[in-house]
N, C-alpha and C positions, 0 to 999 in steps of 0.2 A: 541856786542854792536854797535849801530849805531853811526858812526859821519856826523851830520849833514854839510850840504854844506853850505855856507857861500853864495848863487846865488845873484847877483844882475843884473838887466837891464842895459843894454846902454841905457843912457837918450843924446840924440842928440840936442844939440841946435839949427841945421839945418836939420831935417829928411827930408831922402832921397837926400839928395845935394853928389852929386859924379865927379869926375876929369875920365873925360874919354881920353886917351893917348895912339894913333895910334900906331899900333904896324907894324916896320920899313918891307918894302916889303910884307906885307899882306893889300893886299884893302879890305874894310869897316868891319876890323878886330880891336879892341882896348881893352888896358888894363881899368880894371874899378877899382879906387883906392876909398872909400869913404872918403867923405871930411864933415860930416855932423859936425865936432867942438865940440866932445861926450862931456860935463860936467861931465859926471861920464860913467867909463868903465864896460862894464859888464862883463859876464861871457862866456863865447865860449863853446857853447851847441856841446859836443863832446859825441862820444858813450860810452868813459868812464863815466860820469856824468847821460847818461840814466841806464849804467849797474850799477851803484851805488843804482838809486834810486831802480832798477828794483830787485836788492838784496833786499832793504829793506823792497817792498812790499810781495816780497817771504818772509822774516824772518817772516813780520806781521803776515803774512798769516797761518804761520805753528804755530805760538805762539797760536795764539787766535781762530783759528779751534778747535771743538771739534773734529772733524774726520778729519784726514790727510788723503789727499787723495792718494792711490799705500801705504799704512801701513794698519799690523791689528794691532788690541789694545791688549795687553796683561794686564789682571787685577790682582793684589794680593789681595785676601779679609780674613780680620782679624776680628772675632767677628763681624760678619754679616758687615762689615765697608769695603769701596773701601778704602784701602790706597794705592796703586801704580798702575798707568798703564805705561804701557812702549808698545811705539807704533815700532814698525820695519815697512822694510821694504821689498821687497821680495827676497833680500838678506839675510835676518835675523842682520840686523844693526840697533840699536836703531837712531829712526827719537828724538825722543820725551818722556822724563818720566813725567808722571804727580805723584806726590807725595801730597797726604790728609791729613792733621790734623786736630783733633776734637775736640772743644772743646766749650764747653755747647750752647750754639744756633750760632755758629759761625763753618766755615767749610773753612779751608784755604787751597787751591790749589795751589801747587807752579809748573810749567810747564816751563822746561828745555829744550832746545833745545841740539843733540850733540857737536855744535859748542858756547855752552855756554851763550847763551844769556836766559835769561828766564822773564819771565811775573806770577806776583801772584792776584789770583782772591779769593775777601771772602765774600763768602757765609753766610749771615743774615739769617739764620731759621723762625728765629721769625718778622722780617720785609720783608719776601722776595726780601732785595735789595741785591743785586751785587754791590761788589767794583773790580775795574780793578788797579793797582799797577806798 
């Protein structure tokens, strides 16, 4: 499951105003402190917070592909009907089960990730819409 960040901007009441403070036995060498007087603090864009979102677009990714890429799909078919794919990978490690149910012009696909997150898609027959869940 994703938990979303809570991100806010630094809103600066003086953008760009900074205190620059020489630093002792180094010529034209100085420390830079900002002094811009934030009204609201933001967020410290750190590589934790890219490798965060950088998970999420991955999980997306794998949820809502029909083909996983580096997996093959393994299908179970019951009375002419796809009810399971299980997609590995070339380990032989399940990436992804997609599991089908059927029922009279509606087709619900429930797509599980191994680390448990999943996504259900349902198939309208008869209006050819798509619902995402």
């Amino acid at each position: 499951m994703y938990n979303r960040l809570d991100l806010k901007d630094r809103i600066p009441a003086y953008p760009g105003r900074i205190i620059l403070t020489p630093v002792s036995g180094q010529t034209n060498t100085y420390d830079m402190t900002l002094a811009d007087s934030p009204t609201q603090d933001g967020n410290k864009i750190t590589a934790a917070v890219f490798a965060h979102i950088e998970n999420a677009l991955v999980v997306q990714d794998a949820l809502l592909s029909d083909a996983i890429q580096g997996t093959t799909a393994h299908p179970t078919i019951v009375s002419r009907k796809v009810t399971q794919i299980v997609h590995k990978d070339s380990d032989a490690n399940t990436v992804r089960t997609d599991t089908f149910t059927y029922i009279d012009n509606l087709i619900t696909e429930v797509r599980t990730l191994s680390t448990g997150e999943t996504v259900t898609l349902k198939y309208h027959t008869d209006t050819l819409e798509t619902e995402v869940i």
